[in-house]
C-alpha positions as CSV (number, residue, x, y, z in Angstrom):
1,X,23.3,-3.7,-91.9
2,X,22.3,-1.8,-88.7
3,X,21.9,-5.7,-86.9
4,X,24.9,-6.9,-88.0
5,X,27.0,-3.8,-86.6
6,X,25.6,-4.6,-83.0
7,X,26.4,-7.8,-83.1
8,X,30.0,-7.5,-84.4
9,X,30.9,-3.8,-83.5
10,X,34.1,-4.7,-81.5
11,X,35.7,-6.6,-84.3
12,X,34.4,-3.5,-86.6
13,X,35.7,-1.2,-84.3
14,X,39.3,-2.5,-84.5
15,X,39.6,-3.1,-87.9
16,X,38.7,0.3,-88.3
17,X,41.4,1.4,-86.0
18,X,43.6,-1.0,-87.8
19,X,43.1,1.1,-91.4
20,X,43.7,4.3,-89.9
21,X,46.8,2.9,-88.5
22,X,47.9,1.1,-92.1
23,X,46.7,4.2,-93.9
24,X,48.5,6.5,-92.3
25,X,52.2,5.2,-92.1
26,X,51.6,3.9,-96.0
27,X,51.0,8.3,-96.7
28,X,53.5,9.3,-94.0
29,X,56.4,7.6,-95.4
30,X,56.2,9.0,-99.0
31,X,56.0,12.7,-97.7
32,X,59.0,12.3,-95.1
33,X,60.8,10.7,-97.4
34,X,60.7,14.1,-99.5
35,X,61.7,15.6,-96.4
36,X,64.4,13.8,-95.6
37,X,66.1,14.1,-99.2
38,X,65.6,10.3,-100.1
39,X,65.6,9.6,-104.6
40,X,62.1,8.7,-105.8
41,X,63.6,5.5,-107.1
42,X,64.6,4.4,-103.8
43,X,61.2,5.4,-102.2
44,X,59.4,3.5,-105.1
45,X,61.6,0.3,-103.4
46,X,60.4,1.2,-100.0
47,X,56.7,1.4,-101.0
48,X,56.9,-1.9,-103.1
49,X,57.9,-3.7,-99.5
50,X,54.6,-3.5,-98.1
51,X,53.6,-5.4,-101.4
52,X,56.5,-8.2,-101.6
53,X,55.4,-8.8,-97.8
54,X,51.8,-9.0,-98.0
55,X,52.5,-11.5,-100.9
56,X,54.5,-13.7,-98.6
57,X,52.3,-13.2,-95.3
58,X,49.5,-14.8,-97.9
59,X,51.4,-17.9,-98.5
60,X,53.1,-18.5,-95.0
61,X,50.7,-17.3,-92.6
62,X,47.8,-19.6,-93.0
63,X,50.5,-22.6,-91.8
64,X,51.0,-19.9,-89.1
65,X,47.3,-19.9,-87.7
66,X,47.3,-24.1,-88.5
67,X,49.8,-25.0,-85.9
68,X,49.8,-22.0,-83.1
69,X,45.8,-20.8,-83.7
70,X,44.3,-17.6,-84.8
71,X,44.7,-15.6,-81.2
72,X,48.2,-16.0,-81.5
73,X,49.0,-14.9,-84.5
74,X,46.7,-12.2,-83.9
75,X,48.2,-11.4,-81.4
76,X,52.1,-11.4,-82.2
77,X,51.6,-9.9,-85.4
78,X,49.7,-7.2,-84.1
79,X,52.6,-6.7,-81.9
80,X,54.9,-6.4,-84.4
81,X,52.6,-3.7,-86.1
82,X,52.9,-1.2,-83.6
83,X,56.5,-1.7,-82.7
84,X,57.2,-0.9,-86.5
85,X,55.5,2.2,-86.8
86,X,57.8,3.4,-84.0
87,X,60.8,2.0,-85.4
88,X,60.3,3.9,-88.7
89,X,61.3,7.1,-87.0
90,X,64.4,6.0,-85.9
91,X,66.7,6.1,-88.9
92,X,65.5,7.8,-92.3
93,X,66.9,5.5,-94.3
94,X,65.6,3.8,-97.4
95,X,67.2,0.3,-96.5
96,X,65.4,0.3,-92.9
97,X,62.4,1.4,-94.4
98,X,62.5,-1.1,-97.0
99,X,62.8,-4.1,-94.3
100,X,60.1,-2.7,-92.1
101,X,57.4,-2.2,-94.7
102,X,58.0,-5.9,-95.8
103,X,57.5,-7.1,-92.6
104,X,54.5,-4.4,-92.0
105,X,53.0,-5.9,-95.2
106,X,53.6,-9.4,-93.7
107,X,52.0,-8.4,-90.9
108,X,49.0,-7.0,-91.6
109,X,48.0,-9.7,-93.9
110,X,47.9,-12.0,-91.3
111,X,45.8,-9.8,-89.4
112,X,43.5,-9.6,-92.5
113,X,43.2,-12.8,-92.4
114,X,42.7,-13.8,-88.9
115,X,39.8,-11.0,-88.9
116,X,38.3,-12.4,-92.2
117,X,38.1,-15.8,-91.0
118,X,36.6,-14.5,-87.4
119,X,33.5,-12.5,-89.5
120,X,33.1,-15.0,-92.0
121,X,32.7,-17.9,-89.1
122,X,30.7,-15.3,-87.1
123,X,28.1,-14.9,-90.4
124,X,24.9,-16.7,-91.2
125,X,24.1,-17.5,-94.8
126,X,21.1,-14.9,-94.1
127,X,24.0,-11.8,-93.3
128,X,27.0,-12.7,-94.6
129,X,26.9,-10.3,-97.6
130,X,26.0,-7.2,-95.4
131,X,28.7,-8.4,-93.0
132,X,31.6,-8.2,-95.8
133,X,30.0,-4.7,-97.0
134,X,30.4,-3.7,-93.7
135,X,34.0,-4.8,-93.7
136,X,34.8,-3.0,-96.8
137,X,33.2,0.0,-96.1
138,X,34.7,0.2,-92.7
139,X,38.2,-0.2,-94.3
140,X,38.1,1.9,-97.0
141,X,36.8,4.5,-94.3
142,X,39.6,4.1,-92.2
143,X,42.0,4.7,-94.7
144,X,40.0,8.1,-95.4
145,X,40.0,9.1,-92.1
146,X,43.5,8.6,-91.8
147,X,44.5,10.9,-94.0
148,X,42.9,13.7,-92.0
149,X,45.4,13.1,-88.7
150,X,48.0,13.4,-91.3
151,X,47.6,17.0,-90.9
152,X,47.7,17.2,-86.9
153,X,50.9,17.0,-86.2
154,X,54.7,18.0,-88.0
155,X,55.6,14.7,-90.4
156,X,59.2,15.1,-89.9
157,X,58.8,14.5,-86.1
158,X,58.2,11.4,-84.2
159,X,54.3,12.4,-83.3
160,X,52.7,11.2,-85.9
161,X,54.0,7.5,-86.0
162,X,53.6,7.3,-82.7
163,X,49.8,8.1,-82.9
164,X,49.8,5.3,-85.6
165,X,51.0,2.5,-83.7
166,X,48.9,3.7,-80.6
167,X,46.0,3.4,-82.8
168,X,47.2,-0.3,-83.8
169,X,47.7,-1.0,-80.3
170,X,44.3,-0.2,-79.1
171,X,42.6,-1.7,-81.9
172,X,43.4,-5.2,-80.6
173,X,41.4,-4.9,-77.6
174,X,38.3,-4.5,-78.7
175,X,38.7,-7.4,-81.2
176,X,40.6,-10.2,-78.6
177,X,38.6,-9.3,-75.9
178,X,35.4,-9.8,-77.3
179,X,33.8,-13.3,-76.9
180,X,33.9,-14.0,-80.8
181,X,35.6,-18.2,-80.9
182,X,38.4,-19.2,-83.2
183,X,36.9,-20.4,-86.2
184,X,38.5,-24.3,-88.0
185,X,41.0,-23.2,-90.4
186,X,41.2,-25.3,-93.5
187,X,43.7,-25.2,-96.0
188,X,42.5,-23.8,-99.5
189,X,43.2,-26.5,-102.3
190,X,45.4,-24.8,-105.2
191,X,44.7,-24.3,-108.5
192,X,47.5,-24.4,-111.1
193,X,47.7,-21.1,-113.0
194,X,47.2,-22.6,-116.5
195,X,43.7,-24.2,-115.4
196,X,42.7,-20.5,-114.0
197,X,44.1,-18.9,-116.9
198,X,41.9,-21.4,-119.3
199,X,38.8,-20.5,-116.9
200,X,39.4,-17.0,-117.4
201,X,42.3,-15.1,-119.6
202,X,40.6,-11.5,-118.9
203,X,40.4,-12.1,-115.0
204,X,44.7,-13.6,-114.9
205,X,45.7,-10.5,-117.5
206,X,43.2,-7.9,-116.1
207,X,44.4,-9.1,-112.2
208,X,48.0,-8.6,-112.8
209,X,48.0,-4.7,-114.7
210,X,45.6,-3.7,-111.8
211,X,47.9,-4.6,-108.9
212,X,50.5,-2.6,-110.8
213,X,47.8,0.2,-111.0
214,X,46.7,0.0,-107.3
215,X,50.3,-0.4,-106.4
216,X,51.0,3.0,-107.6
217,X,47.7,4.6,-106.5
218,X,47.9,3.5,-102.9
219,X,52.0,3.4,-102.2
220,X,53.0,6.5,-104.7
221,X,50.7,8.9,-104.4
222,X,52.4,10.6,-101.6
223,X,56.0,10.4,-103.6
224,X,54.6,11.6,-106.5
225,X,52.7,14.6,-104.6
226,X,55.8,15.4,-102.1
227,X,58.0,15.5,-105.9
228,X,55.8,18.2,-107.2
229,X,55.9,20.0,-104.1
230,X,52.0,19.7,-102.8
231,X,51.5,20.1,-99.1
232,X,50.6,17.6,-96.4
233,X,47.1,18.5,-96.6
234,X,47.0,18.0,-100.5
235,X,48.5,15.2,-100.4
236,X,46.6,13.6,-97.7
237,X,43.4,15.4,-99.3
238,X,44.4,13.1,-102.8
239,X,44.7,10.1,-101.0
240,X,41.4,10.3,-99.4
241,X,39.7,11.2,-102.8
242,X,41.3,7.7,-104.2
243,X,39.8,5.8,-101.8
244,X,36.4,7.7,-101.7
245,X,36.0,7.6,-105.0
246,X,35.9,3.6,-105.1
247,X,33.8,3.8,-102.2
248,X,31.3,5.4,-103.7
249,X,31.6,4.1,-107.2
250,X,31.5,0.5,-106.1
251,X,28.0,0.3,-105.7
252,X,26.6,1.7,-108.8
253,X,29.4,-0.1,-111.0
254,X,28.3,-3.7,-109.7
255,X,24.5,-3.1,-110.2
256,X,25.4,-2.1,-113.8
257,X,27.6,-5.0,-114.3
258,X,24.5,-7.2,-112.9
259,X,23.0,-6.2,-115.6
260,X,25.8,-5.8,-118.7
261,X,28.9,-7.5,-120.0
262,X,31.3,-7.2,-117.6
263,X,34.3,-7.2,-120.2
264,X,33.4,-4.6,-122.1
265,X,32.7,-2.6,-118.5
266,X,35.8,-3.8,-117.6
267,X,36.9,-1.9,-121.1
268,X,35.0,1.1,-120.7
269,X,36.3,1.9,-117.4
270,X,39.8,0.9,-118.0
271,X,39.9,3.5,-121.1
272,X,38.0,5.9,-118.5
273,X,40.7,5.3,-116.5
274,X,43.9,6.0,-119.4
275,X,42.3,9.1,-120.6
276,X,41.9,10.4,-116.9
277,X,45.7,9.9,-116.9
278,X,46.3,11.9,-120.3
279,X,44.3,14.3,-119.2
280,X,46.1,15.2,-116.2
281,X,49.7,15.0,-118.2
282,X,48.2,17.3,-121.0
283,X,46.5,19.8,-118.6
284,X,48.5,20.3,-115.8
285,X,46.1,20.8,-113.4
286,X,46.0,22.8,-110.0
287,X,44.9,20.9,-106.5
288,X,41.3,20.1,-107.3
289,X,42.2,18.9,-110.4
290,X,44.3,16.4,-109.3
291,X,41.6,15.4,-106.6
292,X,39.2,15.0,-108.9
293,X,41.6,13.0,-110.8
294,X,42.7,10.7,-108.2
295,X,38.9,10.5,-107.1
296,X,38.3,9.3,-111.0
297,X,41.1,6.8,-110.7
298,X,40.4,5.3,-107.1
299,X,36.4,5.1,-108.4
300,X,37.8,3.1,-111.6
301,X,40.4,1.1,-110.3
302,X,38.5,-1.0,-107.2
303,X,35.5,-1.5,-109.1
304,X,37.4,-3.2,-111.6
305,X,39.3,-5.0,-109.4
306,X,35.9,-6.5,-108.6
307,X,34.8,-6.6,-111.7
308,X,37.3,-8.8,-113.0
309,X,36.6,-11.1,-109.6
310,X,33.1,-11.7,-110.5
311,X,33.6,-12.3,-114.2
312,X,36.3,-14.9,-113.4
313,X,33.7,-16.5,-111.1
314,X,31.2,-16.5,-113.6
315,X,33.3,-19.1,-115.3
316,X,34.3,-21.6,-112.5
317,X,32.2,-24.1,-110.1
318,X,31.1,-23.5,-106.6
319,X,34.0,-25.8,-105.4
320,X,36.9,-23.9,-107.2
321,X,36.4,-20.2,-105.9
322,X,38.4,-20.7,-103.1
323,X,41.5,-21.9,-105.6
324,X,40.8,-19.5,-107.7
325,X,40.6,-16.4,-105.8
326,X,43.7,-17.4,-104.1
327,X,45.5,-17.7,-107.4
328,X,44.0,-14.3,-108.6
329,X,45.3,-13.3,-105.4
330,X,48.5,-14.5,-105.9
331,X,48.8,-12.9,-109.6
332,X,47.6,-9.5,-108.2
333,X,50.5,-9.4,-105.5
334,X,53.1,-10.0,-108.5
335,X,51.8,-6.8,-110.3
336,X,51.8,-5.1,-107.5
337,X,55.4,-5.6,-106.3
338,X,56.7,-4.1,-109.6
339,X,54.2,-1.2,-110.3
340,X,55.7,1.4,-107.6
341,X,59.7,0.5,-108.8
342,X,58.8,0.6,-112.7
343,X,56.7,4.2,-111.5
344,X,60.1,5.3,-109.4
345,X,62.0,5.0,-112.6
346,X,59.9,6.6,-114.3
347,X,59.6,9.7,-112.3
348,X,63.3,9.8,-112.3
349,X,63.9,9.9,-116.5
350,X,60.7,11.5,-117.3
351,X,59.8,13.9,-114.2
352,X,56.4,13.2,-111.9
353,X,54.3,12.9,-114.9
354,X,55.7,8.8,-115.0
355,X,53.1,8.1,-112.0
356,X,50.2,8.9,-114.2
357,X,52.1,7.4,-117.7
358,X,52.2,4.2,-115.9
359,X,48.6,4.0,-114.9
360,X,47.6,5.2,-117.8
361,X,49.6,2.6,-120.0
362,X,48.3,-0.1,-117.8
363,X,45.2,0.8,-118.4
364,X,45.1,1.1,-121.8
365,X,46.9,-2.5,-121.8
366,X,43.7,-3.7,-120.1
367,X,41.5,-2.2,-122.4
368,X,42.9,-3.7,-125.7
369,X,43.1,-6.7,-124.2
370,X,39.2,-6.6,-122.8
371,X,38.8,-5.6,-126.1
372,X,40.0,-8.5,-128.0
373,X,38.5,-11.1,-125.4
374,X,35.2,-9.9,-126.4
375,X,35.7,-11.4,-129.8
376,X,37.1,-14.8,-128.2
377,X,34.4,-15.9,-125.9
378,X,30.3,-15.2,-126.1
379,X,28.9,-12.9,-123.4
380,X,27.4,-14.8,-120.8
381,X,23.3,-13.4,-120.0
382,X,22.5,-11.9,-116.7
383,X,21.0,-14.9,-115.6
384,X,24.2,-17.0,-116.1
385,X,26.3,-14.4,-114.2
386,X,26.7,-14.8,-110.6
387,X,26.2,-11.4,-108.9
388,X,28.5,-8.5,-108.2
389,X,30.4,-8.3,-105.0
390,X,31.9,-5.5,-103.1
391,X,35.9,-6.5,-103.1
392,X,38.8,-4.1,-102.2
393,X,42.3,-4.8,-102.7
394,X,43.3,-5.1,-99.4
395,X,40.8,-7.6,-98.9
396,X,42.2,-11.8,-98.6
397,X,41.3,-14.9,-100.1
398,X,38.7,-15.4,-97.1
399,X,36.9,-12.2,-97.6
400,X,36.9,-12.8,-101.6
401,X,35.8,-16.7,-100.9
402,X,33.1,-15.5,-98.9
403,X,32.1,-12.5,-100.9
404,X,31.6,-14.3,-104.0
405,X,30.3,-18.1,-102.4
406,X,27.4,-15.5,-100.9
407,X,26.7,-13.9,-104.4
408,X,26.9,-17.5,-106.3
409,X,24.1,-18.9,-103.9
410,X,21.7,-16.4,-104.1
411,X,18.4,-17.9,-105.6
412,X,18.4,-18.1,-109.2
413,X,14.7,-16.4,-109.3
414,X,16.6,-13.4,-107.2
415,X,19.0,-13.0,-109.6
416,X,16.3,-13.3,-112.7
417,X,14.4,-10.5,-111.2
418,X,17.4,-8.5,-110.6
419,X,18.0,-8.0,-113.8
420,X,14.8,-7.5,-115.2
């Protein structure tokens, strides 16, 4: 991995720049918004805009890079990043705050993509897989890292918004002025939701409860701790435990699921996951309680995001991964638009407990469901299974193309001994 980082370093530099930049106005917003006054129902509208607009920016913005070229878009979206994060602070209202995260989420999609394609085109067959570890490690360690700047500076002033979209702005240097070419774009073929839902039930149903439950992990977490009065450094201290916690947990999840049946994995974890969520309601417990909690439910819910990735891949051909994975894609962003409105409600009738009754009941959805399906279908033999691959859920039908295209042609003998 050490090669591939000095040979791709400036593009790994800005994206990292990038997630501290995403990570930190995502947190910010939930804990000014307490300040400020604004209803958790309204908030729960503003956090689902980063969501509706990352769902469009995946269907528009490839026709975007077709007819003007990655550097462009690159370019002007990148633009429009950092001039949001400013405009945030201008009015503290849940309306503006609404229309900006939709177009943030738009945004930043595109530049997921554009980046995605660059490293993919930029990877041999020989490093591609450590090149997407990279990536995800170096996004999930931006988000962390963000968190910490959180507690520099006042969050009901202007500084810390501003230090956001600086950080943006200079993470686009590194990356457009590096000598890396524009790769060929090429339109992914579509797939029509009843042909991935016959390939794999578990993956479509699975897919949509977790983009409600990573929804409300990653946009509420700082509502629900500014309702129940935690500080900036708790809060920010939670949010980094989420996101370390699937970090560290994706690594020995996958090997497991190498070697196991990935649906009832995908079941064990998911009940993991709703008696985490009981737990907390039942005990009420103090700040490292509630880390440990969130750590619990970040380490649960992006290895099964992954999980559910590889077993639907398990099922399909070579040729249909990119169809797939963008409808998978498509199905996640649909969860995920609802989960932090249906949470905001929730909060409101039954106090801040709904952020955890929600994950919780999504869970335990998943893992009736994972249940059943393991009565429906035979379990496929670690040979037959492709292998596991590290995918978060910020991550874009190029990354998750690539990810699981690299896992799928691994040598067969490879695989066998694997799992030996």
């Amino acid at each position: 991995m050490l090669s591939v980082l000095r040979t791709t370093w400036p593009l790994f530099l800005g994206i990292l720049l990038l997630m501290v930049g995403n990570g930190m106005q995502g947190t910010l917003l939930g804990i000014r918004g307490g300040l400020e006054g604004i209803p958790t129902l309204q908030m729960s509208v503003v956090m689902s805009g980063y969501f509706a607009g990352f769902l469009l920016g995946s269907l528009t913005v490839p026709g975007l890079i077709k007819n003007v070229g990655h550097v462009r878009v690159f370019a002007a979206l990148g633009s429009m990043i950092s001039s949001v994060l400013v405009l945030y602070s201008v009015e503290p209202n849940w309306i503006w705050w609404t229309l900006l995260r939709g177009i943030i989420g738009f945004c930043f999609c595109g530049v997921y993509i554009t980046s995605e394609s660059w490293l993919n085109a930029g990877s041999t067959n020989e490093n591609r897989g450590q090149t997407l570890s990279a990536y995800m490690i170096v996004q999930l360690l931006g988000i962390v890292a963000a968190q910490a700047l959180l507690n520099t500076s006042d969050p009901g002033g202007y500084t810390l918004f501003i230090v956001a979209s600086v950080l943006v702005s200079f993470a686009f240097m590194p990356i457009l002025l590096s000598a890396r070419p524009a790769p060929q774009f090429q339109t992914i073929k579509r797939m029509t939701f009843r042909q991935l839902y016959r390939a794999s039930p578990l993956g479509c149903v699975g897919i949509f409860l977790m983009g409600g439950v990573f929804a409300v992990l990653s946009g509420m977490s700082s509502v629900w701790g500014a309702t129940i009065g935690l500080s900036v450094a708790q809060i920010s201290l939670f949010v980094a435990a989420s996101y370390a916690g699937g970090l560290v947990l994706q690594y020995p999840i996958g090997w497991i699921s190498d070697r196991y049946d990935r649906r009832k994995l995908v079941l064990m974890l998911a009940a993991v996951g709703a008696v985490t969520g009981l737990l907390v309601i039942a005990a009420q417990p103090g700040t490292w309680g509630l880390v440990i909690a969130g750590a619990m439910m970040g380490g649960i819910a992006n290895p099964i995001y992954a999980l559910l990735l590889a077993y639907t891949n398990d099922y399909l051909d070579q040729s249909d991964m990119a169809a797939a994975s963008a409808g998978l894609l498509f199905i996640y962003g649909i969860g995920s638009m609802g989960g932090p409105v249906i949470t905001g409600w929730l909060m409101e009738v039954i106090g801040p407990d709904g952020f955890w009754v929600y994950m919780g009941v999504l869970l335990a959805m998943l893992t009736v469901y994972a249940g059943w399906r393991t009565t429906q279908r035979r379990a496929l033999t670690p040979e037959e299974q492709g292998n596991f691959a590290v995918i978060t859920p910020n991550a874009t039908t190029i990354a998750v193309e690539a990810a699981l295209d690299d896992k799928q042609s691994e040598p067969a003998d490879r695989r066998a001994s694997d799992a030996a």
